[in-house]
matplotlib code that plots the C-alpha trace (Angstrom):
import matplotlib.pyplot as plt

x = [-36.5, -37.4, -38.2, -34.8, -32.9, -34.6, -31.6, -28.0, -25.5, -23.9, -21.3, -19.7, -19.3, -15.5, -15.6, -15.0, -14.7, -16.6, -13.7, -13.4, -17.1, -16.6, -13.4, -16.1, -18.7, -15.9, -14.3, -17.8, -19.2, -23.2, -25.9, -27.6, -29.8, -26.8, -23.6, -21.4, -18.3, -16.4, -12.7, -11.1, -10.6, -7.4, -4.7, -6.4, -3.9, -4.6, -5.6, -2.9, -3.8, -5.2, -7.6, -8.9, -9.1, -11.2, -13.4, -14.2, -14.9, -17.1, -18.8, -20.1, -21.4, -23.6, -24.6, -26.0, -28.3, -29.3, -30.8, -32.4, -33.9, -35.0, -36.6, -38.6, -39.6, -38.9, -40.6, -40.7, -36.6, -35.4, -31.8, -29.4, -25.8, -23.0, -22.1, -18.4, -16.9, -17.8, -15.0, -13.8, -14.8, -11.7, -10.0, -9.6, -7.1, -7.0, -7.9, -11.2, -9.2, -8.1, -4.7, -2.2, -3.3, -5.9, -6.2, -5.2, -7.3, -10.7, -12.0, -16.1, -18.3, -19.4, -17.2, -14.5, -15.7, -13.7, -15.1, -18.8, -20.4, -22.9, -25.2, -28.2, -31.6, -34.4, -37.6, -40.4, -43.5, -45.4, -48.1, -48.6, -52.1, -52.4, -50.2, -48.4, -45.4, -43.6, -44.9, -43.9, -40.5, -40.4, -40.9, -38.7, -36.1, -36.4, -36.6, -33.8, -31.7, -32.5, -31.0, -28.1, -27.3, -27.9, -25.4, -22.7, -23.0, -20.9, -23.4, -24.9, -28.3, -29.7, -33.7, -35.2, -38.3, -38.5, -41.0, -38.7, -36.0, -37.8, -39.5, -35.8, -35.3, -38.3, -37.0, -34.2, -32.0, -29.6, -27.5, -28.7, -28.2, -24.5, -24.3, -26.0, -23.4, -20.4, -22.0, -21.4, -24.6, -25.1, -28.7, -30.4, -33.5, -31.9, -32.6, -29.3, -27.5, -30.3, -29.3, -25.5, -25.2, -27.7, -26.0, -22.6, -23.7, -25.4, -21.9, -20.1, -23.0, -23.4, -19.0, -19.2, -22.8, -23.6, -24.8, -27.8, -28.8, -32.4, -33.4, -32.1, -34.7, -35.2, -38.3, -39.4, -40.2, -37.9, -40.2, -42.9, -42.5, -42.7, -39.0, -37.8, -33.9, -33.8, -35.2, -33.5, -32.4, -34.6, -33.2, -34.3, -32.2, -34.2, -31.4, -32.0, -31.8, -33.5, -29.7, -28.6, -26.7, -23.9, -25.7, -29.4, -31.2, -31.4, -27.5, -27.5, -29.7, -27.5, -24.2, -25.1, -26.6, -23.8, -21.8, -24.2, -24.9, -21.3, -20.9, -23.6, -21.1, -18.7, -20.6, -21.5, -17.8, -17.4, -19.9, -20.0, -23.3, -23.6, -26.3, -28.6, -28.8, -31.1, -31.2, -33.6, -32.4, -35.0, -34.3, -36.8, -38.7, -39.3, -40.3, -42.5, -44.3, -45.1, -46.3, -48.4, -50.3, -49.9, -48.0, -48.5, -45.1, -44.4, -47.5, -45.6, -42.4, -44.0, -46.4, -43.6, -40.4, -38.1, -35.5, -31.9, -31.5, -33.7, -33.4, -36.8, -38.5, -39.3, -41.1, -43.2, -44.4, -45.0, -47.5, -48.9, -50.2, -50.9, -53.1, -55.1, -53.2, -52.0, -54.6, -54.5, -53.7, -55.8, -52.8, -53.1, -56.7, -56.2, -53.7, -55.8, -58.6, -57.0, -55.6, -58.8, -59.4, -56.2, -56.6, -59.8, -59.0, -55.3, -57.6, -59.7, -56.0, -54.3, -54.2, -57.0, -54.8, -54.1, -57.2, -58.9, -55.8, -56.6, -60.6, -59.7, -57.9, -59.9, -62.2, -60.3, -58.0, -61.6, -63.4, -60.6, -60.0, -63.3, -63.0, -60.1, -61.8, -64.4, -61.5, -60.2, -56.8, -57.5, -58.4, -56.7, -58.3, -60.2, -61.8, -62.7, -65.7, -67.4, -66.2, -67.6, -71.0, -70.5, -70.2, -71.8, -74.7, -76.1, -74.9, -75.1, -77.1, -75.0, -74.4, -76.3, -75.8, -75.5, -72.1, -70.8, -71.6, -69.2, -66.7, -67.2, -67.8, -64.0, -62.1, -63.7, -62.7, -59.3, -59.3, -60.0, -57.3, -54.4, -55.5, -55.5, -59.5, -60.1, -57.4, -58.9, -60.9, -63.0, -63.8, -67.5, -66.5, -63.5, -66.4, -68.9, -66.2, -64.8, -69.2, -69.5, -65.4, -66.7, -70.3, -68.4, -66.2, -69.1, -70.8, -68.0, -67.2, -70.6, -70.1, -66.8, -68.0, -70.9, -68.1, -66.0, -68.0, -68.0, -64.1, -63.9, -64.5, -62.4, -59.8, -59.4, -59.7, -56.8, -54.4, -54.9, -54.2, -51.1, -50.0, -50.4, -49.0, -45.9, -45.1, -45.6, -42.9, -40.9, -41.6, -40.8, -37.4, -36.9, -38.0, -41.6, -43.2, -47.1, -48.6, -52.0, -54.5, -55.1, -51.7, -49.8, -49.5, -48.1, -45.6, -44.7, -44.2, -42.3, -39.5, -39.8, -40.4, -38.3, -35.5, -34.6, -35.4, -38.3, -38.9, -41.6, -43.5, -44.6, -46.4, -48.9, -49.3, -50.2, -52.4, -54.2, -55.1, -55.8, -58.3, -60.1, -60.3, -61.9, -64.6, -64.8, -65.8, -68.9, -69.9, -68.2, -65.9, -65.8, -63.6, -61.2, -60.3, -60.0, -57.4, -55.9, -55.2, -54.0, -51.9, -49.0, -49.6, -46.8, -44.3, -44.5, -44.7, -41.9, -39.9, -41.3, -40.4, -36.5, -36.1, -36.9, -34.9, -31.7, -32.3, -32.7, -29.5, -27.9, -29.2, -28.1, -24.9, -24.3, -25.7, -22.4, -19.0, -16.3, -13.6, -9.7, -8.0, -4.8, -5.2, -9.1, -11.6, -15.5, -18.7, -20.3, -24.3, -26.1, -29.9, -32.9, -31.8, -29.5, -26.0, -24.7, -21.1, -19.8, -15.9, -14.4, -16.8, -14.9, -14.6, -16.3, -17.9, -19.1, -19.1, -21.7, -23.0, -25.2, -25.8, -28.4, -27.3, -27.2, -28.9, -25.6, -24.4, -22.4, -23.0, -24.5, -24.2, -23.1, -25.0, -24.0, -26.2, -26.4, -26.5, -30.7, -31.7, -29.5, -31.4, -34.7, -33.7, -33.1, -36.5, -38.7, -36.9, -39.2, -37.4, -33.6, -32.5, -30.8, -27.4, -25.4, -22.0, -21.2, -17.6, -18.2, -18.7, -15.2, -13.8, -16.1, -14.5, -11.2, -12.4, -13.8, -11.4, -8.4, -6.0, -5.2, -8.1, -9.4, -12.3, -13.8, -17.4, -18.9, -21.3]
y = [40.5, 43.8, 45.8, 47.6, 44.4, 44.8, 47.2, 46.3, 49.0, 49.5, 51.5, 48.4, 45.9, 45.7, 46.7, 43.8, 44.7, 42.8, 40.4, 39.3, 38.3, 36.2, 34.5, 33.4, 32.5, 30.3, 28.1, 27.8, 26.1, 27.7, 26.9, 29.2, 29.5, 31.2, 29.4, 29.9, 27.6, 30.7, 31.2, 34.1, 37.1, 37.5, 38.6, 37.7, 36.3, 33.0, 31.6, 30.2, 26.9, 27.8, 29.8, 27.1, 24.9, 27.4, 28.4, 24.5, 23.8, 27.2, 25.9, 22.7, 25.0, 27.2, 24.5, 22.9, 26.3, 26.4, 22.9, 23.6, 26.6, 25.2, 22.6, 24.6, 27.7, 26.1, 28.4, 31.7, 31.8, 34.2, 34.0, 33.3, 35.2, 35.1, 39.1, 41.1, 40.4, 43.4, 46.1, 45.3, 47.7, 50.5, 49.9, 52.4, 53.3, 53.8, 57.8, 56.9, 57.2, 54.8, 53.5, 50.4, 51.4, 49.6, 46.5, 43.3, 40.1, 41.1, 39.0, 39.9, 36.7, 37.7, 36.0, 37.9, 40.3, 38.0, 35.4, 36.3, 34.5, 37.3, 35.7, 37.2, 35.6, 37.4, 36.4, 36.5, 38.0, 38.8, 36.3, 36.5, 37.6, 36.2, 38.3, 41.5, 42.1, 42.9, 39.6, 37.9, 39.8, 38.8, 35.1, 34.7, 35.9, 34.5, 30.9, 30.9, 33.5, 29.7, 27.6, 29.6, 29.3, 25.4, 25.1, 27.4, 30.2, 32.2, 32.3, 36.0, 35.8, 38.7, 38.5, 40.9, 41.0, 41.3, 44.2, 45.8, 45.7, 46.8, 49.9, 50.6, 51.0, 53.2, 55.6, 56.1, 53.4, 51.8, 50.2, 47.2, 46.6, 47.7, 44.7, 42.2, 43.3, 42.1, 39.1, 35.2, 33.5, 30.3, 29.9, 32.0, 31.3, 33.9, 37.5, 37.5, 37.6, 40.5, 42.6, 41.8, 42.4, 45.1, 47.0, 46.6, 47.9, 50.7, 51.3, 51.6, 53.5, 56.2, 56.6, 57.7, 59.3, 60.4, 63.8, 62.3, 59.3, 59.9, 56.7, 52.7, 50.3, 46.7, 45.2, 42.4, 39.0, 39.0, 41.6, 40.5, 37.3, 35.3, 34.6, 30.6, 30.2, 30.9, 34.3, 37.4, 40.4, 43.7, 46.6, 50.2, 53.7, 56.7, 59.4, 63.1, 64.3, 68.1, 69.4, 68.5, 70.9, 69.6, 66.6, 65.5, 63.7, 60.5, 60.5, 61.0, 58.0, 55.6, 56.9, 55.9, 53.3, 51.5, 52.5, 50.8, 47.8, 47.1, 48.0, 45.2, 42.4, 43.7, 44.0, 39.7, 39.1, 40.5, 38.5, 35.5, 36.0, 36.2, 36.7, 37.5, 41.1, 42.8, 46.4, 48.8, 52.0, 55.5, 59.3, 61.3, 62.9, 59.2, 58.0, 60.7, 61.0, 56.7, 58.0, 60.2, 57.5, 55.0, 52.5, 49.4, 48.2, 51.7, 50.6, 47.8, 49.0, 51.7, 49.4, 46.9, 48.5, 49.3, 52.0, 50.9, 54.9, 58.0, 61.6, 61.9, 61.1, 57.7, 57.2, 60.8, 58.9, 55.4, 57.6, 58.8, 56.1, 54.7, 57.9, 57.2, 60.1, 58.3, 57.1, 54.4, 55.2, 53.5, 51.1, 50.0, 49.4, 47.6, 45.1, 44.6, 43.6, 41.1, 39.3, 38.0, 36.9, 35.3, 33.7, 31.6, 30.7, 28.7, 27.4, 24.5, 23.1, 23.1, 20.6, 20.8, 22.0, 24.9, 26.0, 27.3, 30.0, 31.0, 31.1, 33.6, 36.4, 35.8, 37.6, 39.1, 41.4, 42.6, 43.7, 45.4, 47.3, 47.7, 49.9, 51.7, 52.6, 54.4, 56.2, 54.9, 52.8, 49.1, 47.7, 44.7, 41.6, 41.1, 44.7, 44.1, 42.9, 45.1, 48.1, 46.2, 46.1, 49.4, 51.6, 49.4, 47.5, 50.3, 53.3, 52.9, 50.5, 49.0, 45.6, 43.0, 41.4, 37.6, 38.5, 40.1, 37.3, 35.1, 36.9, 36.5, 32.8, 33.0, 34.9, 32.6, 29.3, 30.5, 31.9, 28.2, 26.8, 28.8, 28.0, 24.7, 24.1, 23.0, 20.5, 20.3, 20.5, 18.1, 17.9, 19.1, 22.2, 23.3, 23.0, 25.2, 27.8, 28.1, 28.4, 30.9, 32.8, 32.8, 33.9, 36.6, 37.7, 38.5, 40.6, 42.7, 43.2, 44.4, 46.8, 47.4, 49.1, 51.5, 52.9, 53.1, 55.1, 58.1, 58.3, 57.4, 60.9, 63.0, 60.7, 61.0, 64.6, 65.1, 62.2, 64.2, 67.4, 66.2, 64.7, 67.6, 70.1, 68.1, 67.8, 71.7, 72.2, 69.6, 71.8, 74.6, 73.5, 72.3, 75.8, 75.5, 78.3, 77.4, 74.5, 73.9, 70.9, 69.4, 70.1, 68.1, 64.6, 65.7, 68.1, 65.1, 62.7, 65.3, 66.8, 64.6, 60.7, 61.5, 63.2, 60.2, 61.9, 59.7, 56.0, 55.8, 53.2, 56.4, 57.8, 55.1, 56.0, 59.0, 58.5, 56.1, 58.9, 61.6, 58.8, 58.5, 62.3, 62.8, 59.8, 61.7, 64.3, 62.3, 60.6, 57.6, 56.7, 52.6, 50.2, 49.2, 52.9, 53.7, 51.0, 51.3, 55.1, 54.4, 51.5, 53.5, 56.7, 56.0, 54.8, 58.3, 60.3, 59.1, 59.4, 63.0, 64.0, 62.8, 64.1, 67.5, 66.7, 66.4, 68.6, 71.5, 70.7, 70.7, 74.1, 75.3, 73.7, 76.5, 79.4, 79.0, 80.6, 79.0, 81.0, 80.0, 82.5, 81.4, 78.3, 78.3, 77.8, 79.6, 80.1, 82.8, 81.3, 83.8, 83.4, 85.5, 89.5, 88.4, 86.8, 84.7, 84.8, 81.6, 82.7, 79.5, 76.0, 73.9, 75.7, 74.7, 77.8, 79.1, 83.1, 84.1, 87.7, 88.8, 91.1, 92.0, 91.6, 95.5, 96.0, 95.7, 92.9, 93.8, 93.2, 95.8, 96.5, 93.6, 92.4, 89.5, 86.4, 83.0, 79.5, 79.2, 82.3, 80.7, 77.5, 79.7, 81.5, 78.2, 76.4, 79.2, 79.2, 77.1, 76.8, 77.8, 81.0, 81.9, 83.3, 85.6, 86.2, 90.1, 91.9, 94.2, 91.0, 90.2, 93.6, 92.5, 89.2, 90.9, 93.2, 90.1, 87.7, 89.8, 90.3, 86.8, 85.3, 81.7, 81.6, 79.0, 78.6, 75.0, 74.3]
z = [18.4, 17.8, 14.3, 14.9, 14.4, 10.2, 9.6, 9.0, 9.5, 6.7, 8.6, 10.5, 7.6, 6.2, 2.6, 0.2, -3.4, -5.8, -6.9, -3.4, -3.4, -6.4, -4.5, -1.4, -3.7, -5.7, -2.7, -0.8, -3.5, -2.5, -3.8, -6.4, -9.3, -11.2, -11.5, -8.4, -9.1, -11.1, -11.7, -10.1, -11.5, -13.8, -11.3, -8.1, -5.8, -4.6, -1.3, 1.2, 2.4, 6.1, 4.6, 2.0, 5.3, 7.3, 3.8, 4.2, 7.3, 7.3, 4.2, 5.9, 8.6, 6.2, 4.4, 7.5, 8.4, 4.9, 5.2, 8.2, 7.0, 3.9, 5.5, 7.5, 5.3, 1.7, -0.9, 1.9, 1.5, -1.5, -0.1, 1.8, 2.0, 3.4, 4.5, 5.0, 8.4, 10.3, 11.5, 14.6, 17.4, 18.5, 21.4, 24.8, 26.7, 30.0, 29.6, 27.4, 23.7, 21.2, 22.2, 23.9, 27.5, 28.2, 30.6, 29.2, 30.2, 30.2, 27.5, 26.9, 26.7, 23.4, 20.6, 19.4, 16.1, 13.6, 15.0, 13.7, 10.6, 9.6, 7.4, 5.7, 5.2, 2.7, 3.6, 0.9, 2.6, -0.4, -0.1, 3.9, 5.0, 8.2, 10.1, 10.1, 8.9, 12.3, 13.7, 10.2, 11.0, 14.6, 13.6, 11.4, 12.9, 16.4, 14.4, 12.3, 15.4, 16.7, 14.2, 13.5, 17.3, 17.5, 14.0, 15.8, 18.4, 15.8, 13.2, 13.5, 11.4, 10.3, 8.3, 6.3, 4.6, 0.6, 0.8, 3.8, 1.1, -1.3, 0.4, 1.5, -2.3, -2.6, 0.4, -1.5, 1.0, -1.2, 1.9, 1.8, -2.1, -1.4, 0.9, -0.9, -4.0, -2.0, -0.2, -1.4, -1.8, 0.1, -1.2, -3.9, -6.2, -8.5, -6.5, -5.1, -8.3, -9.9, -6.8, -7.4, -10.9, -11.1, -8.7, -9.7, -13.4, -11.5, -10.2, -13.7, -15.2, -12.5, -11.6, -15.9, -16.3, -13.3, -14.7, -16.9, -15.2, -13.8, -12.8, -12.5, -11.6, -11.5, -12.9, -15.1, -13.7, -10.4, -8.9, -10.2, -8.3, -11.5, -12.0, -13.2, -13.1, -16.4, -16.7, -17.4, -14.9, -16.3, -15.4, -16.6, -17.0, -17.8, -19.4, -18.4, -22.0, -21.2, -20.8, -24.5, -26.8, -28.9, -30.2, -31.2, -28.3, -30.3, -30.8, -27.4, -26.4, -29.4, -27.9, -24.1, -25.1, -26.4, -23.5, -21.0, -22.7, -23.2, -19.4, -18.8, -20.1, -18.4, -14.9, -16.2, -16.4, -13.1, -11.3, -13.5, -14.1, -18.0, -20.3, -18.0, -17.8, -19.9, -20.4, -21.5, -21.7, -22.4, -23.0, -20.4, -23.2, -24.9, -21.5, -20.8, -24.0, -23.5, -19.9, -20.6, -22.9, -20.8, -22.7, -21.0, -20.8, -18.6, -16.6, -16.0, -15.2, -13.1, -11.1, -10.2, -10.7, -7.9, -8.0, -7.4, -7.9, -8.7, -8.8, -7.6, -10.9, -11.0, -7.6, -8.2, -11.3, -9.5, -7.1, -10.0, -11.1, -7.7, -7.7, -10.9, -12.6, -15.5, -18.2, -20.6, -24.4, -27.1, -28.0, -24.6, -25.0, -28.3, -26.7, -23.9, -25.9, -28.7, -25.6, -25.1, -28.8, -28.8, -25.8, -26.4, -29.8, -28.1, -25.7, -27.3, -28.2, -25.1, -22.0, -20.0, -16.4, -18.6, -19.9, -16.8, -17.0, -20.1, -19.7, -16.7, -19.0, -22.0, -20.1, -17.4, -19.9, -22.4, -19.5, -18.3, -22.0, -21.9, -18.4, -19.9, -23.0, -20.6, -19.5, -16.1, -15.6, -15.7, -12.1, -10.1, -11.4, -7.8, -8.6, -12.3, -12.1, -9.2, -11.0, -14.3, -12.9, -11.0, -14.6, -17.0, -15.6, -13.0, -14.3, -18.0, -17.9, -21.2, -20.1, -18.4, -14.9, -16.1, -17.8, -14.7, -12.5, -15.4, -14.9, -11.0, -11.6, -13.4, -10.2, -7.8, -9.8, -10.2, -6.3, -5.4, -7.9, -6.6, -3.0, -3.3, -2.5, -6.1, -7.1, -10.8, -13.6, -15.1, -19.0, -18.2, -16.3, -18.8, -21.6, -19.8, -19.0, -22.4, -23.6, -21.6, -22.4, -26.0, -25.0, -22.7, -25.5, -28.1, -25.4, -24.7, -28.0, -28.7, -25.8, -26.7, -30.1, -28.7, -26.8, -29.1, -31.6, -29.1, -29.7, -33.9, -34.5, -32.5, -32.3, -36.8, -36.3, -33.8, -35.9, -39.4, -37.8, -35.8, -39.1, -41.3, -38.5, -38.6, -42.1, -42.5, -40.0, -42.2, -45.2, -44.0, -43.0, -46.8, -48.0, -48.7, -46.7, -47.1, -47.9, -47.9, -47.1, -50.5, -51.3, -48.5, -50.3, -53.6, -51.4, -49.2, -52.1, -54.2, -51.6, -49.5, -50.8, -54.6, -52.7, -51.0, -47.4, -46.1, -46.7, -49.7, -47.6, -45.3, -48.0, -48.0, -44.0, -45.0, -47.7, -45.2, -42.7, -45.3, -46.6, -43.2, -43.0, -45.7, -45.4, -42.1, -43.9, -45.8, -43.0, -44.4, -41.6, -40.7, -38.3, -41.2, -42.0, -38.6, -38.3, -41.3, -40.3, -36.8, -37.4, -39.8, -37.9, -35.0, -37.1, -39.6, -36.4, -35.2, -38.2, -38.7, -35.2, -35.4, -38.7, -37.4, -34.6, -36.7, -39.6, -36.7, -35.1, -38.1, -38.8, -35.5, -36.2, -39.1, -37.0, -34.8, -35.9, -33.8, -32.2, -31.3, -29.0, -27.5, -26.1, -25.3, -28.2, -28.2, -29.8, -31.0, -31.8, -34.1, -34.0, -35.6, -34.2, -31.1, -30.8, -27.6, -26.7, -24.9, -23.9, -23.3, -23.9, -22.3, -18.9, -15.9, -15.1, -18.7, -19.3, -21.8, -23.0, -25.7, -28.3, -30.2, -34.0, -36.7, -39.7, -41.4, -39.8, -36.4, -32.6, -30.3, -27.0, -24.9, -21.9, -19.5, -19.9, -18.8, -20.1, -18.9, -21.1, -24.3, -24.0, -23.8, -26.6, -29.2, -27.5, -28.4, -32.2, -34.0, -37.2, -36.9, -38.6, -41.7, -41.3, -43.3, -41.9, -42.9, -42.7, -39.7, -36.6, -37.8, -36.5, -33.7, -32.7, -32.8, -30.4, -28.3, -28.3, -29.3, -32.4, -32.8, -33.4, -35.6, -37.4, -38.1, -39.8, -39.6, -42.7]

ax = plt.figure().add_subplot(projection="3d")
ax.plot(x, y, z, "-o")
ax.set_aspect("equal")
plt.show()
């Protein structure tokens, strides 16, 4: 068979709406990890009895090449579907076009097009090594082309690799996906139904928000290759929320997010497949700020995600990091490193069959924190410790070799275990490798501190200084102009903790880091300050950061005077010393001018503009101006919009 055969035209499948697929998946009565025996969909009409008869006899069919299959491939089969009829091929005339013409009795030896069962088989290649994948392909499919044949020269098998799927996701290829979302699953351990519901929600989210989705993407434990039957469907949408200007980015993020979610039931009610999905849903500028410190649940996402759509944002990241682009942020670092702590102290209580996994990361996950402290991103476990060695034990000579060659002693044991060379563990071994985990630990920990101190320093410095750089720009909104250094807690606490604005408990945040500045200062600096500083310093930022957010769009909100005129409404925005005129908000096209604003209070000459220079006018704003409305810009909107014109000023 050759590689061509891979690809399913989309082109020449009938198109079966989702409710339809729900109906084949109902009366076959396949086999899935996901419930398959659902009622129809209210108002479905109901199937006449000759079709119930051939739905039966074609389930005993299928079920017979799923047995087969299984039988032979077991764990390699991800799915098995059954796929649209195709669209049956035009006929010609006798002059070459479509038509009645043509001669009658000349019957091909093919069977007839509604004759065909096309059936889909996914094929997971992940863990093949011993041959490429076009032979992998080519074996496949000339085996179960085999079986299908041998069940019923009707059956027309089609096999696909999982990564073949999946780097038709990263080409941007969503064809496949469309098919698999109307197919009836005849076996499925449970990616059939992520592909089906995932991609009908895509559907519902992208028909209403087309505009700011950026990117949809599976993840989680399906892609992973991790998944049990009862694991959930992760899916990700990254909002575009750079275009926003008539609400706050955070209401916009609340107010899609609602929608989504409650488009996720309804996408389970369609399929059946209930409480399964679970969404995650991120504003650009969120996702982007967690990228560029590497949060390691965006490593994650990134490193195994696959786009079910992308405006060519999600896979330039995914290189990215591919690239070594992206580097780790300390919380990263932190999390990587109390896995390993945590792990050796649940160790000594659990069965012994379990403890060789946990001996492996409690020193898998340190040394790799302690590689991403140095400042690279963490490497593949079967990399860690040459890389280990590689920085710490010949170039900085900050380590020594015996606790590399653990750590090598761990990969190998586990390499055996998962290959079936090393059936188990006895009570000797699991005591010399947990010895030599907490032996490991203590030595990376020690190393994990001499790097550390050559960040403490800076890393205070830059937290105070983002701290106090935000609150000023909080002051000044409330009216206090200058504030200085020593002066910043008591200003905090008094307009901004009394007056009810911020939670009191940030004020102990704060006190925290201007603590650890000023022990800075003296010299004075330890671990528990350091911690103590960082640990309520994300939480205050954040808070600072939306606060702003909202108390500048209000502001905004009262530089705007808004305009009735006939039957169209418009804006008139008034900023520090120029006006923009938006003529009509809600058409398609907008027109917009400006004007620079008079001493005494009227417009100047006006100049067409355009919707890119007012949103680089209110960026560059950073505090939003004070207004004061004076008699002449009335005589000017009459002039603008005519005699009739509304007023309206929104305080």
């Amino acid at each position: 068979m050759s590689k061509q055969s891979k690809t399913i035209q989309p082109k020449q499948i009938s198109a079966v709406k989702p409710a339809q697929g729900a109906a084949l998946e109902s009366t076959s009565g396949v086999e899935s990890s996901f419930p398959t025996e659902q009622p129809l969909p209210p108002g479905a009409p109901k199937l006449p009895p000759e079709l119930e008869k051939k739905l039966k006899a074609l389930k005993e069919k299928l079920d017979s090449f799923k047995d087969k299959i299984l039988e032979k491939f077991g764990d390699y089969i991800v799915g098995i579907a059954l796929l649209p009829p195709e669209k049956p091929p035009a006929k010609e005339g006798k002059d070459g076009k479509d038509g009645k013409d043509g001669k009658e009795g000349e019957k091909p030896e093919q069977p007839k097009e509604e004759q065909k069962i096309n059936v889909l088989v996914i094929v997971d290649d992940t863990t093949s090594q011993k041959m490429t994948k076009d032979e992998l392909h080519h074996k496949f499919s000339t085996i179960i082309g085999k079986m299908a044949e041998e069940v019923d020269k009707n059956i027309a098998s089609q096999s696909i690799l999982l990564t073949d799927l999946w780097q038709n996701c990263y080409d941007g290829k969503y064809e496949m996906n469309g098919l698999i979302s109307v197919s009836a699953p005849i076996y499925d351990s449970g990616m059939l139904a992520a592909i089906k519901i995932a991609e009908i929600h895509k559907s519902m989210v992208l028909k209403k928000f087309e505009k700011y989705i950026m990117s949809y993407v599976l993840a989680g434990s399906l892609v992973q290759g991790r998944a049990t039957p009862t694991s959930d469907i992760d899916v990700w949408i990254v909002i575009d929320d750079t275009d926003v200007k008539k609400m706050t980015r955070v209401e916009l993020k609340d107010k899609l997010r609602a929608i989504i979610i409650g488009m996720g039931v309804e996408a389970g009610e369609m399929t059946g497949i209930r409480n399964k999905l679970n969404i995650q849903v991120y504003i650009v500028t969120d996702f982007w700020e967690s990228l560029k410190e590497a949060n390691p649940i965006i490593f994650t996402l990134l490193r195994d995600g696959v786009p079910f759509y992308d405006r060519g944002i999600f896979m330039p990241w995914k290189q990215l990091l591919r690239m070594g682009r992206i580097k780790p942020s300390r919380e990263a670092i932190d999390l990587f490193m109390s896995t390993g702590e945590q792990s050796v102290s649940r160790i000594k209580f659990r069965l012994k069959d379990m403890g060789m996994e946990d001996c492996y990361y409690a020193i898998l996950t340190p040394s790799q924190a302690a590689i991403m402290l140095y400042g690279l991103p963490p490497p593949t476990p079967r990399e860690t410790p040459d890389v280990l060695e590689e920085i710490f034990v010949k170039k900085e000579k900050m380590l020594e070799k015996e606790y590399v060659d653990i750590l090598k002693k761990n990969v190998e044991l586990r390499k055996k275990i998962e290959h079936g060379e090393k059936k188990e563990l006895t009570g000797t071994e699991l005591d010399e490798y947990i010895r030599n985990a907490e032996k490991f630990l203590k030595r990376i920990r020690e190393l994990f501190e001499e790097i550390d101190k050559r960040y403490d320093e800076k890393s205070i410095i830059m937290l105070y200084d983002e701290i106090v750089t935000i609150i000023r720009d909080v002051l000044k909104l409330e009216g206090i102009e200058r504030a200085r250094d020593e002066d910043i807690i008591n200003l905090f606490e008094k307009e901004l903790i009394a007056t009810g604005k911020v939670p009191a408990r940030y004020l102990r945040d704060l006190q925290e880091i201007v603590d650890a500045k000023k022990k800075q200062d003296q010299k004075k600096l330890d671990k528990t300050d350091i911690e103590k500083a960082r640990k309520g310093s994300s939480g205050l930022i954040r808070f600072l950061i939306e606060y702003l957010q909202r108390k500048r769009g209000r502001e905004l909100e009262r530089a705007k005077i808004r305009i009735k005129h006939g039957e169209k409404f418009g804006e008139v925005l008034l900023l520090d010393k120029v006006a923009f005129i938006i003529h009509d908000i809600d058409a398609k096209e907008q027109r917009i001018e400006k004007a620079p604003l008079n001493a005494d209070g009227s417009l100047g000459s006006l100049k067409e503009s355009s919707l890119e220079e007012l949103e680089k006018e209110v960026s560059q704003l950073k505090f939003p101006p004070r207004v004061f409305i004076k008699e002449p810009i009335f005589e000017d909107l009459k002039n603008l919009f005519g005699r009739d014109v509304e007023v309206l000023v929104n305080y």
